[in-house]
C-alpha positions, 0 to 999 in steps of 0.5 A: 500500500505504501509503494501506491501511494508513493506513486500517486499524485499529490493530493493537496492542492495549492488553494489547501496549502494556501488556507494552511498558511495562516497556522504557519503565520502564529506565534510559535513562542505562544504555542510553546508556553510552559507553565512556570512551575513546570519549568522551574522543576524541569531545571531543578531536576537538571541539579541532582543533591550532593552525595559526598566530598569532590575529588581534588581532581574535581576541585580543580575542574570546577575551579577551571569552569568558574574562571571560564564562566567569570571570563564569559559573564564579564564578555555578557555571555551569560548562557554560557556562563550559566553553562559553566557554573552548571559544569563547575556545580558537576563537578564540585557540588558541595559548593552550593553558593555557586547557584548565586552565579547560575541564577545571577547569569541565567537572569542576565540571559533572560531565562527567568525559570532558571534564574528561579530554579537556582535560586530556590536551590541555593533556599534549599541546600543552604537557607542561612543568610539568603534573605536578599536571594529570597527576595529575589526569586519571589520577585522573578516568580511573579514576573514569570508568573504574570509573563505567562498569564500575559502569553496566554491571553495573548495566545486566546487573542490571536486564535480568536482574531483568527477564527473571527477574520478567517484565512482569507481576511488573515493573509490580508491582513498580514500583507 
């Protein structure tokens, strides 16, 4: 069956592939909202607790990374210093201040979940003296918060003004 119709002619017209564009034209940032609890646990879970001392080998591999991930943030490549304070965490987990450096980069990168995420697990693994660290993720959480209410009036917004002007009317709209 698979071989006839390999051999048969295409069956979308040109007029389907047009009344199709519109859904080519949505947001796809829209489409791809998570809610903000979800995506600040599927961070955390990327940091798994720490079960033991680090190597002396370890130590020095994750001193590297955090002169790199310095190096990076002080060129405002903030993902990628995020990414080596994560690897230097890989490598030396019983340094927990270093979530500080991974949600301060995460923020500067403009990932607010992660920021959270970092934040909430410096809260968790050592709560003294983080008060200014607490204030700052309760503020970052209702910032993503009231982003993804925002994101998904706006989603009902463009899916109504579709419905509501049609395809013709949409592409129109859109020229």
């Amino acid at each position: 069956m698979l071989a006839r119709l390999e051999n048969e002619p295409a069956m979308i017209s040109l007029r389907t592939a047009l009344l199709a564009l519109p859904l080519l034209l949505l947001p796809r940032a829209a489409a791809a909202l998570e809610p903000p609890e979800q995506a600040i646990q599927a961070v955390k879970s990327k940091y798994p607790a720490c079960r033991g001392e680090a190597s002396p080998e370890a130590v020095e591999q994750a001193a590297a990374a955090h002169q790199q991930a310095l190096e990076a943030f002080d060129k405002l490549e903030f993902g990628r210093a995020a990414d080596l304070w994560s690897q230097a965490y890989g490598h030396d987990c019983t340094r927990p201040r270093v979530f500080v450096n991974i949600g301060n980069a995460f923020e500067r990168a403009g990932d607010k979940a992660a920021a959270i995420a970092a934040y909430e697990l410096l809260l968790e693994r050592a709560p003294e003296g983080q008060e200014r660290i607490q204030e700052k993720a309760r503020i970052l959480r209702k910032q993503l918060e009231d982003d993804y209410v925002k994101g998904r009036a706006d989603e009902k917004d463009e899916e109504a003004k579709h419905a509501k002007c049609g395809p013709t009317a949409h592409n129109n709209a859109h020229q």
